[in-house]
BAMAR-856560 format. One line per field, with one value per atom (N, C-alpha, C): residue number from 1; residue in one letter; y, z, x; atom name. Coordinates in nm, 3 decimals, padded with zeros to 5 digits. Last residue first. Layout:
N
pos NUM; ...;
code a; ...;
north Y; ...;
up Z; ...;
east X; ...;
site CA; ...;
***
This chain:
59
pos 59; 59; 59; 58; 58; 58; 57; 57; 57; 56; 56; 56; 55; 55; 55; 54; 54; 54; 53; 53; 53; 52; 52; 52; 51; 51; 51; 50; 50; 50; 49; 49; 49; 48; 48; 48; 47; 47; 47; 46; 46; 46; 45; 45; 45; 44; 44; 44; 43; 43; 43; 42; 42; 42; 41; 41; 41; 40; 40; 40; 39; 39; 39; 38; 38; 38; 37; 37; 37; 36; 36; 36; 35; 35; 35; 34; 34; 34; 33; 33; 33; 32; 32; 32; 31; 31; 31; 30; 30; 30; 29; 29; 29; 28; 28; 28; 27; 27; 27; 26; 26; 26; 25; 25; 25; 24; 24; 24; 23; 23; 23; 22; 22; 22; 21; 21; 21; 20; 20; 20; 19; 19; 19; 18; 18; 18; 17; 17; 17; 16; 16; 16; 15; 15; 15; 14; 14; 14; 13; 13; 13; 12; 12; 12; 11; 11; 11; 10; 10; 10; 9; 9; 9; 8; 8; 8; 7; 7; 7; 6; 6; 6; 5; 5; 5; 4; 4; 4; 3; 3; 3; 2; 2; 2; 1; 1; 1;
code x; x; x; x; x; x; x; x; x; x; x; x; x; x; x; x; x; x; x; x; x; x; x; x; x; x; x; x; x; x; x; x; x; x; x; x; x; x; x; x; x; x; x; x; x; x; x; x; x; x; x; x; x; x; x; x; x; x; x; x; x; x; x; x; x; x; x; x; x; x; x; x; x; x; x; x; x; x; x; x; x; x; x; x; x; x; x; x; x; x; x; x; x; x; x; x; x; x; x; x; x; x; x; x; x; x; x; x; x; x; x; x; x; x; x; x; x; x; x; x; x; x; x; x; x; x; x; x; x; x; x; x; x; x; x; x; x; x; x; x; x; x; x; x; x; x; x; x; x; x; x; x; x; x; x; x; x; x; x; x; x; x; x; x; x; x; x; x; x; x; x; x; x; x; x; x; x;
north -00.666; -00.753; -00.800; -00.483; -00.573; -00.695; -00.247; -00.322; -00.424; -00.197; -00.262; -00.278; -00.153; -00.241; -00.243; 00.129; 00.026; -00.149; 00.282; 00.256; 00.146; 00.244; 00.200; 00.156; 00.406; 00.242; 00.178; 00.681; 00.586; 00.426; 00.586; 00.711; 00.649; 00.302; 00.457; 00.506; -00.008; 00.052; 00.202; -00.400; -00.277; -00.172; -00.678; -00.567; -00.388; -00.989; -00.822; -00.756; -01.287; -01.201; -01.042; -01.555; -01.439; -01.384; -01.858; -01.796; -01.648; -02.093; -02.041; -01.918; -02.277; -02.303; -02.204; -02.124; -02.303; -02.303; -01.899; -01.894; -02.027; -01.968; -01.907; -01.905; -02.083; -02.157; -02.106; -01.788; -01.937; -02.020; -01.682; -01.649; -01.746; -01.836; -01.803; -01.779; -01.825; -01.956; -01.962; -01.552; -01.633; -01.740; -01.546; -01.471; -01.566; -01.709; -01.756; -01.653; -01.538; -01.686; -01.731; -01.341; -01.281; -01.426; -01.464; -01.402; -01.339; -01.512; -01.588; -01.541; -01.237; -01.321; -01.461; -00.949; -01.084; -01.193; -00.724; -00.774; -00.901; -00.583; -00.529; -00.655; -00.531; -00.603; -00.627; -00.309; -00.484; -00.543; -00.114; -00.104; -00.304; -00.065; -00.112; -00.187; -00.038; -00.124; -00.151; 00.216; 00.110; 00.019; 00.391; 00.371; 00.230; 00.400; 00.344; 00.268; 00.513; 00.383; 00.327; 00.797; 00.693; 00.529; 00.863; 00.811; 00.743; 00.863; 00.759; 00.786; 01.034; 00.938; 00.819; 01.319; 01.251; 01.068; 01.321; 01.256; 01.206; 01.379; 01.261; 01.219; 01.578; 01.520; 01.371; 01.816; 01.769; 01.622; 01.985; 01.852; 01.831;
up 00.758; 00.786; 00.929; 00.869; 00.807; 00.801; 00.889; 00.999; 00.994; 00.643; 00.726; 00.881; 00.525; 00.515; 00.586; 00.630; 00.640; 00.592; 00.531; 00.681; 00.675; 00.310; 00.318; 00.468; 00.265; 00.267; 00.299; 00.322; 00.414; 00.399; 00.102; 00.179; 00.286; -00.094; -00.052; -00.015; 00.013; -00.043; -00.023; -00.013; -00.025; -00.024; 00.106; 00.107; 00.110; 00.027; 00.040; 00.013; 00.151; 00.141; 00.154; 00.157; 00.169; 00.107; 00.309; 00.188; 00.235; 00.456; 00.472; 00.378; 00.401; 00.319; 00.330; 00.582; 00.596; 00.580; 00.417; 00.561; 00.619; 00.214; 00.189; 00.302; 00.315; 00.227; 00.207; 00.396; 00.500; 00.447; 00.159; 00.251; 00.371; 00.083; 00.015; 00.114; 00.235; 00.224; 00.123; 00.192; 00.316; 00.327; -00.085; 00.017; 00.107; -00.031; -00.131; -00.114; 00.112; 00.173; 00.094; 00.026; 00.102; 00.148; -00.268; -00.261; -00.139; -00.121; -00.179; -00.225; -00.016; 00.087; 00.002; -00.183; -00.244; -00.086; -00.034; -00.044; -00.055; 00.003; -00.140; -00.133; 00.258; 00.186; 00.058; 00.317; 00.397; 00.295; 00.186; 00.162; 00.189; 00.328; 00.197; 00.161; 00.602; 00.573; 00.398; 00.537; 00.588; 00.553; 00.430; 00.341; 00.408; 00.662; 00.561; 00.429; 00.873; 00.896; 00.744; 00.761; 00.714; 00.751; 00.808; 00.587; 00.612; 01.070; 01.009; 00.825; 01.093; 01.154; 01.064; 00.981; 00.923; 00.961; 01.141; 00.985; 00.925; 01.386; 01.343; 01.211; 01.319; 01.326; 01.324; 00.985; 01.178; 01.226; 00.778; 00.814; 00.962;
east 01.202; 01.318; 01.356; 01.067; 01.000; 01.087; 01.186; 01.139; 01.089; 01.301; 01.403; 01.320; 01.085; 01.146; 01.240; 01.043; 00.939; 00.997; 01.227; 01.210; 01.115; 01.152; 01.269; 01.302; 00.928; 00.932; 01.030; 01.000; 00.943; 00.936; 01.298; 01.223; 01.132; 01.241; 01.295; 01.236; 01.346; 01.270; 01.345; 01.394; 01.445; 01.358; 01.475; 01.364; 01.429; 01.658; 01.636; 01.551; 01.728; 01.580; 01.606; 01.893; 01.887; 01.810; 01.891; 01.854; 01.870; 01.826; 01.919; 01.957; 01.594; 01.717; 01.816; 01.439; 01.453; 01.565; 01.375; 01.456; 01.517; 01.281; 01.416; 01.488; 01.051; 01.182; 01.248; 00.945; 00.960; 01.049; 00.891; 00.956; 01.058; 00.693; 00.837; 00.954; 00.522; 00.570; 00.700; 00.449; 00.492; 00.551; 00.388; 00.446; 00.545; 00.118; 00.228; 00.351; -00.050; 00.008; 00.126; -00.057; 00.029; 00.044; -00.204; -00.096; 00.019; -00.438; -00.322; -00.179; -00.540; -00.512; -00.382; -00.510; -00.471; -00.472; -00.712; -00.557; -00.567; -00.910; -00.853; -00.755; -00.989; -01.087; -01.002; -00.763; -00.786; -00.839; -00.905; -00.773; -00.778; -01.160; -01.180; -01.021; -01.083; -01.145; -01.163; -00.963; -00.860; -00.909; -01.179; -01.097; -00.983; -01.310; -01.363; -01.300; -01.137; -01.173; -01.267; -01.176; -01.046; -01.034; -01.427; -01.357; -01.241; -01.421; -01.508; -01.443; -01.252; -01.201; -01.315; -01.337; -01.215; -01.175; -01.545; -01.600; -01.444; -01.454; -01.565; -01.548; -01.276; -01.246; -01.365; -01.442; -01.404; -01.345; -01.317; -01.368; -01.340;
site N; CA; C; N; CA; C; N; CA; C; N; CA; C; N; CA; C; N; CA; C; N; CA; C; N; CA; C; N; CA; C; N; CA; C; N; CA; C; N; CA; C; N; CA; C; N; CA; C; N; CA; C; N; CA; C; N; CA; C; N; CA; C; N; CA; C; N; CA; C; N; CA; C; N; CA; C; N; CA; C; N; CA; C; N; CA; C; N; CA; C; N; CA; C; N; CA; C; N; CA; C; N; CA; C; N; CA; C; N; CA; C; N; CA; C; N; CA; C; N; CA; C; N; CA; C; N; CA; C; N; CA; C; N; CA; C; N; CA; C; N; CA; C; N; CA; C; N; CA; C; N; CA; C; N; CA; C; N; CA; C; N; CA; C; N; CA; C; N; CA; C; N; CA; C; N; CA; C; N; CA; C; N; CA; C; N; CA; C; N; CA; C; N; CA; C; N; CA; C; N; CA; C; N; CA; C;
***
């Protein structure tokens, strides 16, 4: 596969991935989030292996 075609499936697949995501759900998220931070709250993101890295940037 040459790089053209690799770059156009994977911009296809990102764009579908986006299109896929609960928008209410990352608002109801957020606003969790946000009251836990208000109220002083503690928020653990845990994960393994790359996610793990991925959560502690997230934090």
């Amino acid at each position: 596969m040459d790089f053209d075609k690799f770059y156009l499936k994977y911009c296809e697949k990102l764009i579908s991935s986006i299109k896929s995501v609960d928008i209410n759900a990352v608002d109801l998220f957020a606003r969790m989030v946000m009251d836990a931070y208000l109220k002083e709250k503690r928020i653990f993101f845990i994960g393994n292996g790359g996610s793990a890295y991925t959560a502690t940037h997230f934090a």
